[in-house]
N, C-alpha and C positions, 0 to 999 in steps of 0.2 A: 504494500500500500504506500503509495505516494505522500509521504512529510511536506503538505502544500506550505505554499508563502504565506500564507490566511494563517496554518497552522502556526509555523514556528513566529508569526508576529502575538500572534494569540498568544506563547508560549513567554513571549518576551526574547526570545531567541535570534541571534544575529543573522541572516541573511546573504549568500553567494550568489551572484545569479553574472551569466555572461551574455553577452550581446550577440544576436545571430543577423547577418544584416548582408556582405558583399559574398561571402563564401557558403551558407547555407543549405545544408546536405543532412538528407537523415543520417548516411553517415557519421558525418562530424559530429552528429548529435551523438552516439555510440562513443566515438572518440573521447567527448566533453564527460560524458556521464561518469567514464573509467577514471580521466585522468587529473580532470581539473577541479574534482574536492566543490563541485559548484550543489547547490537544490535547486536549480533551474536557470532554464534561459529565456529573453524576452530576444523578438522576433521580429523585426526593425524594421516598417510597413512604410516609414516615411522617409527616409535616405536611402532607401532599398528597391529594385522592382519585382519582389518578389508577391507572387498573386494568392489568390484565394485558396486556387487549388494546392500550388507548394505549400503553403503556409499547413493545410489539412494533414500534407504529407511530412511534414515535420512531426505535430503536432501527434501520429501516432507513432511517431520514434520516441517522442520524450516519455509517453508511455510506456511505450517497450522498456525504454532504459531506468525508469523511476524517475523522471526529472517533470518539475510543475513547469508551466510555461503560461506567459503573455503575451501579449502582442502590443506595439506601440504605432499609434494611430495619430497622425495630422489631423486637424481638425477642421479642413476641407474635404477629408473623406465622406464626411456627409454620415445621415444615419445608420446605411446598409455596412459601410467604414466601418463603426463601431459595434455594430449589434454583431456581424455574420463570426468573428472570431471567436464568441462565446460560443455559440452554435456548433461551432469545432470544436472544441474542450479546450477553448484558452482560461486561465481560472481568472484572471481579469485581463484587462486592457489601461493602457498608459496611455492619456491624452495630450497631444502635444500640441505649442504653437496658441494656447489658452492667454488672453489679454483680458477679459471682461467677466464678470460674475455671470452677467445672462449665458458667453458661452461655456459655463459650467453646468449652469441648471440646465444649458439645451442639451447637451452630454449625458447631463444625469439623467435625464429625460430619453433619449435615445436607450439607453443601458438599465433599465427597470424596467418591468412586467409593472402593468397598473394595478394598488391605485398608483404607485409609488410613481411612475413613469407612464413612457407609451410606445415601448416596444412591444413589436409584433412578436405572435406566438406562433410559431411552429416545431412541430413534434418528429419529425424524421428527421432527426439529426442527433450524430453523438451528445450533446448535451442531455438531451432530452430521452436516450434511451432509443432513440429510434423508433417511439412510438410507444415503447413498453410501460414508460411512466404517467400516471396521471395527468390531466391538466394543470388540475386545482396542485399538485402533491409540484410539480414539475415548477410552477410559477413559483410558489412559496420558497422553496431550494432554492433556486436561483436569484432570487431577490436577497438571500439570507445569506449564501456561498458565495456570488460573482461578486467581483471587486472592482472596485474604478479609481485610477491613481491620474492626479493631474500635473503635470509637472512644470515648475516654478523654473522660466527660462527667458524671462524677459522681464524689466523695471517694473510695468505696467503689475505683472502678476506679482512681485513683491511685496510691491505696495496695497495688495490686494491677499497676501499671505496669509494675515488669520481671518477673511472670511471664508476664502477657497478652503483651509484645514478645518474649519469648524463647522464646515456646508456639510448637510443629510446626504448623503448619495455618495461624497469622498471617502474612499477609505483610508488612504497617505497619501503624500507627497516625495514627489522627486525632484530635485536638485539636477536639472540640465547646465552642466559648469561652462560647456562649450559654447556656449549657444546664450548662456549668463553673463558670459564674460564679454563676447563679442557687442551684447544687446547693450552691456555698462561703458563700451566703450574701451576695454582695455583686453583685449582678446586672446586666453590664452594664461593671463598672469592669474593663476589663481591663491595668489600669495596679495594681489594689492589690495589695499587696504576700502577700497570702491566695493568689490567682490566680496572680501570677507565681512564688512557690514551687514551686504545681501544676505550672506550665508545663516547669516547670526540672525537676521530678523525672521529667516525662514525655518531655523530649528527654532526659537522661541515662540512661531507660530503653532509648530504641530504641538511642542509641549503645552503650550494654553490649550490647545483642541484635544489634549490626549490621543493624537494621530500618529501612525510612524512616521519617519522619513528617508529615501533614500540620498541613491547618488550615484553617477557613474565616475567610478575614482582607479585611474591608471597609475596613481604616482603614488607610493604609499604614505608621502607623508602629508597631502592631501586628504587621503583617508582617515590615516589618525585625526588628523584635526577634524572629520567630520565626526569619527568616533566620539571624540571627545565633547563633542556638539550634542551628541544623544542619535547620532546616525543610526538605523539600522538594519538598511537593507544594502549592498555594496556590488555594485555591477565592476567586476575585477577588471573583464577585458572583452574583448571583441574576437570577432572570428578571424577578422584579418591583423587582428592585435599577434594572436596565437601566432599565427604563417608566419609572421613578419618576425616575432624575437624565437621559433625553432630556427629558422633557416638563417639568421643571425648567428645564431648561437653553435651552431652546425657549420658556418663559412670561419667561426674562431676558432673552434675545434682544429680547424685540418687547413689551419690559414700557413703555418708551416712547412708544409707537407707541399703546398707548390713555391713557396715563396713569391718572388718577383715576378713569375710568369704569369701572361694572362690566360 
């Protein structure tokens, strides 16, 4: 049985999760489960072009392998954008590119069964059992279980930190640092002092809301500091993070071994 992200937050428990985005293979998914110590991977629908259908065929590797998985959704995607990955057993969805409180309730609103929201129901789909579950039994799970993470990546949504963490429908937040940095103007640095005021006002939001919060944190002393923050969910690295430091790592290895030669 799969140890979900819902679970170990529930638990108070820290959180591993890696990014699936330019390289995206049920294999790799097989790979990750073995080697990379991770509980799941989110599935990167907005830098990526990977479609509905992949996204499903992922989606029963990380089963196969015991890994939870998400999906992260722009929020151009429109309705069908955010509801069809529940539908495939994502246990929530990341909403990204979030500026305004109405585009949260409209989110939230998309991703709840009513009264709570106004997504549609349909029953032939792994979520749902394939038909095998109830209505009534199917909506209530789902409304109880799926998760909705919006993630904090532009000023606008800062400044908007503890209504977004304290909003019905949110279950945490995430910390987009790349995308943070660039939106403050200092792009990259996440050490300047611009940046880490952001940071500070967006863990002191979830801790006012009693929310978790993540973060995608490649540098580790970045991470400790969001540790230190009350962080607790930590996207380590990326799929082409992976390629890019084995075959690094593997060209020092046997850097020797040709020398000078090309």
């Amino acid at each position: 049985m799969i140890n979900t992200i819902k679970d170990r937050f529930d638990q108070d428990k820290l959180v591993r999760v890696m990014a699936f985005g330019q390289l995206a293979s049920p294999k790799l998914v097989e790979f990750s489960a073995k080697f990379a110590n991770i509980h799941g991977i989110w599935i990167d629908q907005e830098h990526s072009a990977i479609p509905h259908a992949q996204l499903e065929l992922l989606l029963t590797a990380c089963r196969a392998a015991g890994l939870d998985a998400f999906s992260r959704v722009a929020l151009p995607a429109g309705y069908t954008g955010f509801m069809r990955p529940y539908e495939a057993g994502c246990s929530g969805v990341m909403a990204a590119q979030i500026r305004t409180m109405e585009e949260v309730h409209e989110v939230i609103s998309w991703t709840k069964y009513p009264p709570q929201g106004t997504r549609g129901l349909f029953l032939g789909c792994y979520e749902s059992g394939f038909g095998s579950v109830a209505a009534d039994a199917h909506l209530e799970q789902a409304n109880a279980q799926r998760w909705l993470s919006i993630q904090i990546e532009t000023s606008e949504a800062v400044d908007l930190a503890d209504q977004i963490a304290a909003a019905d429908g949110v279950d945490w937040i995430f910390v987009g640092p790349a995308d943070l940095s660039c939106n403050l103007g200092v792009p990259g640095k996440l050490d300047h002092p611009d940046f880490l005021k952001a940071l500070e006002r967006v863990s002191q939001a979830a801790h006012r809301a009693g929310k978790p919060w993540g973060t995608l944190a490649r540098d580790i002393d970045y991470a400790r500091r969001c540790h230190d923050l009350g962080c607790r969910l930590f996207s380590i690295c990326g799929d082409s993070d992976a390629m890019k430091m084995g075959l690094s790592m593997a060209n020092e290895r046997f850097a020797t071994l040709c020398g000078d030669e090309d």
